[in-house]
C-alpha positions in Angstrom: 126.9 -13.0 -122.5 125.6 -13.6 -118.8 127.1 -16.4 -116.7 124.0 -18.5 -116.4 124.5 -19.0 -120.8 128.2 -19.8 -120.3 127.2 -22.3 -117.2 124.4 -23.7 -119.5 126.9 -23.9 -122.3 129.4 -25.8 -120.3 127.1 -27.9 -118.5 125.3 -29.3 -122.4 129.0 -29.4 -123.3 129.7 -32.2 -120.5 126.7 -34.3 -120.9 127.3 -34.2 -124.6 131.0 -35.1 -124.4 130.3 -38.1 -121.9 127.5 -39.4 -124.3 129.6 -39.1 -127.4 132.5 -40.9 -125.4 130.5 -44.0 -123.8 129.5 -44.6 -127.7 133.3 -44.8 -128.8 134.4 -46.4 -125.6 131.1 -48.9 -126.3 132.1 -49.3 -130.0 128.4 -48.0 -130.9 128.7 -45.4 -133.7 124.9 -44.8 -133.0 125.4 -43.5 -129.6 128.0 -41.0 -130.7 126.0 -39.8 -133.7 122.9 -38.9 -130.9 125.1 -35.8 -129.6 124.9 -34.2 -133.4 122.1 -32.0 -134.9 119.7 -33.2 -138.1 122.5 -31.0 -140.3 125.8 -31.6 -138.7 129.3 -30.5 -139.8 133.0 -32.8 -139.0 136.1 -31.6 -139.2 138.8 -34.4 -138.2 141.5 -31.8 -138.7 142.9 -28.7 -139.4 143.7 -29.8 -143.1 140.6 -32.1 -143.7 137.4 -31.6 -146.0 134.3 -30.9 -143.6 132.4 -33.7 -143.7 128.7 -32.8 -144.1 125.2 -34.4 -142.9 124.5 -37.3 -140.9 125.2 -39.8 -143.6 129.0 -38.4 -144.0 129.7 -38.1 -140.3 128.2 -41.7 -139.6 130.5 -42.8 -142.3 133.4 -41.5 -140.6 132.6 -43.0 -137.4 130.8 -46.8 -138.4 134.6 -48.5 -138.3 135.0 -48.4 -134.6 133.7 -51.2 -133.7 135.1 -53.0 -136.5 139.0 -51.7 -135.8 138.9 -51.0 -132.6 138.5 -53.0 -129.4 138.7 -52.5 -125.4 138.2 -48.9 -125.9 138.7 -46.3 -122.9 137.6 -42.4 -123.7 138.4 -39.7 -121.1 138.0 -36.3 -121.4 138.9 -32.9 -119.5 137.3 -29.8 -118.4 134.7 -28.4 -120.8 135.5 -24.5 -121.4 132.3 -22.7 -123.3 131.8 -19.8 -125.0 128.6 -18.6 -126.6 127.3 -21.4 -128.2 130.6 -22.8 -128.2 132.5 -25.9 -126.1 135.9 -27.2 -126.1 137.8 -30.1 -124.6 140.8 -32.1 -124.6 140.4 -35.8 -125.1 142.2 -39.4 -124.5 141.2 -42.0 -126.2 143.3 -45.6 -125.7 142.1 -48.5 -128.2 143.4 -51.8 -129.0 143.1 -52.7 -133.1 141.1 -55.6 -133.8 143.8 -56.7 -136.7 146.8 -56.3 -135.2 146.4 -56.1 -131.6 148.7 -52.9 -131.5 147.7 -50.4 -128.6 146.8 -47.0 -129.6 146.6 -44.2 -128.1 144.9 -40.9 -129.4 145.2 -37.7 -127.7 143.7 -34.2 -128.8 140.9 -32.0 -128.7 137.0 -31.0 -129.6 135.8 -28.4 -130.8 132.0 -27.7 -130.8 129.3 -25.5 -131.7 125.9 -26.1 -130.5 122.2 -25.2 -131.5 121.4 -24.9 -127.6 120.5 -29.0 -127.8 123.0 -30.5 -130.5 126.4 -30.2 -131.8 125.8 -28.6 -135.2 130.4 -28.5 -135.6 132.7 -31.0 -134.4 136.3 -29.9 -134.7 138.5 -32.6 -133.8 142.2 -32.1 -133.7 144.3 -35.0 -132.5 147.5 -37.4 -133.4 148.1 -41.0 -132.0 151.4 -42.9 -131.0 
């Protein structure tokens, strides 16, 4: 693989991560789901079913703006390989019930079509 595919890699990786964080941090499920391909695949952890297809991944994300409010995503360097981009994540959240501070911490896993994430791997906890 030359350094101009790992560069491209890395540099779809970023602006993907940064749109699919302004939609959490925004509380628009919509935005989030623009970053994923017409056939995408969600893993929330190491032990969870794959969710499969736009329909199941929406479903996973449509609660955030209904649990979670004043919502701050960060997220670190993006390391690519092949078709492949990872990062570690922050995400801090307030919930909309009890007005307990959250704070989630972990990382994303992604494989790409060149455009889209096709697999999201997401492996965090929260305290």
């Amino acid at each position: 693989m030359g350094e101009s595919t790992v560069e491209g890699t890395r540099a779809l990786g970023r602006r993907l991560v940064d749109e699919f964080g302004q939609g959490w941090s925004r509380g628009k499920p919509d935005v989030m789901m623009g970053i994923f391909s017409a056939d995408p695949v969600f893993i929330e952890t190491p032990f969870s079913e794959p969710l499969k297809g736009v329909d199941a991944v929406r479903g996973y994300w449509a609660d955030v703006p209904l649990n979670q409010s004043e919502i701050s995503f960060t997220s670190g360097e993006i390391f690519a390989a092949g078709p492949w981009f990872s990062t570690e994540f922050k995400c801090l959240f307030r919930r909309r019930r009890t007005g307990e501070w959250v704070e989630a911490r972990g990382a994303l896993f992604c494989e790409t079509d060149g455009e889209k994430v096709t697999e999201m791997r997401m492996y965090w906890h929260r305290k």
